[in-house]
N, C-alpha and C positions, 0 to 999 in steps of 0.2 A: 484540584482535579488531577489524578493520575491520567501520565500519558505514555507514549510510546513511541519510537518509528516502526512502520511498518510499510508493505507493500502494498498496494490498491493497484484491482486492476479493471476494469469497468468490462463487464461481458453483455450488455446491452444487446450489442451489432455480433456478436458471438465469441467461440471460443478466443480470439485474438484480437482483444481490447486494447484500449491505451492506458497504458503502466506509471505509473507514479511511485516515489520512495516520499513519506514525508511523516509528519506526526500527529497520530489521532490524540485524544482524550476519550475518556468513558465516561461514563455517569455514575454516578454513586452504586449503582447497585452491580456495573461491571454490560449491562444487558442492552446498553445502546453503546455503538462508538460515534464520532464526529469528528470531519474532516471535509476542508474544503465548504461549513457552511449546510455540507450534507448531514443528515442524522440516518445508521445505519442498523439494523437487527440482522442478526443470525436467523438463515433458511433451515438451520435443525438438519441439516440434509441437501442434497440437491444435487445436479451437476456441474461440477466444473463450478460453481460459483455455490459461497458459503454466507455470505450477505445478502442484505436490499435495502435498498433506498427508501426510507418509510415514507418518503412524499411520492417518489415516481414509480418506484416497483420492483427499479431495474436491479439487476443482477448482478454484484462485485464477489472477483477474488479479493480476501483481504488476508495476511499471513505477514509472521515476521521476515524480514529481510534476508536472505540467506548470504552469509560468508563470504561465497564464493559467485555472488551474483548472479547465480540459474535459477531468478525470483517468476520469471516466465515460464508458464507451463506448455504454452507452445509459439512461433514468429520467433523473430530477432531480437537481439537485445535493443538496447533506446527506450530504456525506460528513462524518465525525468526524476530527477532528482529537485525538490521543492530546495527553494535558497538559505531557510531557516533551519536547516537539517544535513545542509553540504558536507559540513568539515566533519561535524561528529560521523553521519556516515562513512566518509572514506576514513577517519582516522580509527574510531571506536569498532564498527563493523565490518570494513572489508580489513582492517589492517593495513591502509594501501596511504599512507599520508603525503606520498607526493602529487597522488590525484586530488587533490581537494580542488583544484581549479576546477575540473571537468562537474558539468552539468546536465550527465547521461552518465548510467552504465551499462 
């Protein structure tokens, strides 16, 4: 199964959900992702959220992680960084390798 990191960020409760970095899978045909247990489809459109939760409804940003850590589109940063995706984040993605301790960016 192909994976990725990427960013999640739940818009449920609205535009400034709680953010997560960690690493989905797809499914063979590319058209579900999965994380956390969740199974996700593309809204085809929407606002501000580009996913949903095919069991609850709700409404996720999901997008690759950006460089320079502005993966939020609106709030502060504190996003969560999942612990099986630490070092390669900080090292592979931000280029930043003496953070790999920290567990937020």
């Amino acid at each position: 199964m192909r994976t990725r990191i990427v960013y999640v960020e739940n818009k449920a409760s609205g535009l400034n959900g709680r953010g997560s970095i960690g690493r989905v899978s797809f499914s063979e045909t590319g058209a579900t992702i999965y994380y956390q247990g969740k199974s996700f489809r593309s809204l085809k459109g929407g606002y501000k959220a580009n996913y949903f939760d095919i069991d609850s409804g709700e409404e996720y940003w999901i997008s690759g992680p950006k460089k320079f850590g502005s993966d939020r589109l609106y709030g502060t940063p504190g996003v969560t960084i999942d612990e099986d995706v630490r070092v390669e984040y900080w090292t592979q993605i931000r280029k930043q390798p003496q953070r790999i301790r920290e567990q937020t960016a």
